[in-house]
C-alpha positions in Angstrom: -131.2 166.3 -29.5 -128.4 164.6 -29.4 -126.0 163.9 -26.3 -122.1 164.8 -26.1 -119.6 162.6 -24.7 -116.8 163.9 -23.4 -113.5 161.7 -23.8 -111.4 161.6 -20.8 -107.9 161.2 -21.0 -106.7 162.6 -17.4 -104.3 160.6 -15.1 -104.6 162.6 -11.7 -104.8 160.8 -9.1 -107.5 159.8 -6.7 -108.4 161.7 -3.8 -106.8 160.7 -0.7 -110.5 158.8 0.6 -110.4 156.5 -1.8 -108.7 153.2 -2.4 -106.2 152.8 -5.2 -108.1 150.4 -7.8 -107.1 147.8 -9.7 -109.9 147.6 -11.9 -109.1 148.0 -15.8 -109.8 151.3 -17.5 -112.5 151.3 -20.6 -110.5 150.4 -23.1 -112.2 153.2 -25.6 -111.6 156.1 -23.5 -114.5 157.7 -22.9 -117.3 157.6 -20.3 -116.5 158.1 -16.5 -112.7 157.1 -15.7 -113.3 154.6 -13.2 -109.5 153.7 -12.7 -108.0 154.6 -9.0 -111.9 155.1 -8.0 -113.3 152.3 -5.3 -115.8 152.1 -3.5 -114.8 151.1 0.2 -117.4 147.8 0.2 -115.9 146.7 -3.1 -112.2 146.4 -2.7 -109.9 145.6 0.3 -106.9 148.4 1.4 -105.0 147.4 -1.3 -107.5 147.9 -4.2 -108.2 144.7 -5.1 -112.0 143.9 -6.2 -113.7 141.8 -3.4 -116.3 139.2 -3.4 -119.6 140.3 -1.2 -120.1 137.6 1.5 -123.3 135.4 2.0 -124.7 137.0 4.5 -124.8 140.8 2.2 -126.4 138.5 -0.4 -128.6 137.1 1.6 -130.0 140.5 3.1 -130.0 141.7 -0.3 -132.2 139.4 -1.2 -134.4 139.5 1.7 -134.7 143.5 0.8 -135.7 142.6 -3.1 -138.3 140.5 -2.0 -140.3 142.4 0.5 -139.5 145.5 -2.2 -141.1 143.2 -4.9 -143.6 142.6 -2.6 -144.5 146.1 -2.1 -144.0 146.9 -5.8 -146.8 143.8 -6.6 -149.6 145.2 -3.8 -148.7 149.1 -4.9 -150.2 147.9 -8.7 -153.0 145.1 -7.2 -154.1 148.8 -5.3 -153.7 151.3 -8.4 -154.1 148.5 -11.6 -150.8 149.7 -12.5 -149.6 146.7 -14.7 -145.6 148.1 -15.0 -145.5 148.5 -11.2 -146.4 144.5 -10.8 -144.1 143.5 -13.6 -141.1 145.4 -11.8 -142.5 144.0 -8.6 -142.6 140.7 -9.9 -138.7 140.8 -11.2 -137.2 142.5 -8.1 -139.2 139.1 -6.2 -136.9 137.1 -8.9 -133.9 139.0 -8.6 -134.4 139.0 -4.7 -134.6 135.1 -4.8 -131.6 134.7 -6.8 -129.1 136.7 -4.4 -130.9 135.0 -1.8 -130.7 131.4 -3.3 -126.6 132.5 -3.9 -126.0 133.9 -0.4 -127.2 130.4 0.8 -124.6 128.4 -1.8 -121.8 130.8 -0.7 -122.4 129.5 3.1 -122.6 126.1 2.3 -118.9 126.2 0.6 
């Protein structure tokens, strides 16, 4: 079965919650139109993109470990070998946003 895309190729504008974006449209036209759409943690008032600070990183982190964590005991308790592969690459993922959050404090 194959799947439809449906090109997009409207220019309305935003709805008045959401910041005016300055983020590039995809240049092929199709897929969700992400232009004038931000989310309020990702850009400032004026709709420009925004770094996340260290200490969101470093929570984010913190919260990929322990999920990792939990993933890793879930398949130690049901032999489930996928579960403690995910588990073991959210624990990596979590130390690298961790380990990032940390460099972005010390600059």
């Amino acid at each position: 079965m194959m799947r439809m895309i449906q090109r997009i190729d409207t220019d309305e504008p935003p709805s008045s919650s959401l910041s005016q974006c300055k983020r590039p449209r995809r240049p092929d036209g199709y897929g969700p139109d992400l232009q004038g759409i931000c989310r309020a943690d990702t850009c400032d008032e004026g709709g420009t993109p925004v770094a996340k600070s260290s200490t969101r990183d470093k929570v984010e982190g913190a919260i990929d470990t322990a999920a990792g964590r939990i993933l890793e005991a879930f398949s130690k308790l049901t032999g489930n070998r996928s579960a403690g592969a995910k588990g073991k690459a959210a624990r990596g993922r979590g130390a690298g946003r961790s380990a990032k959050g940390r460099a972005k404090s010390r600059s």
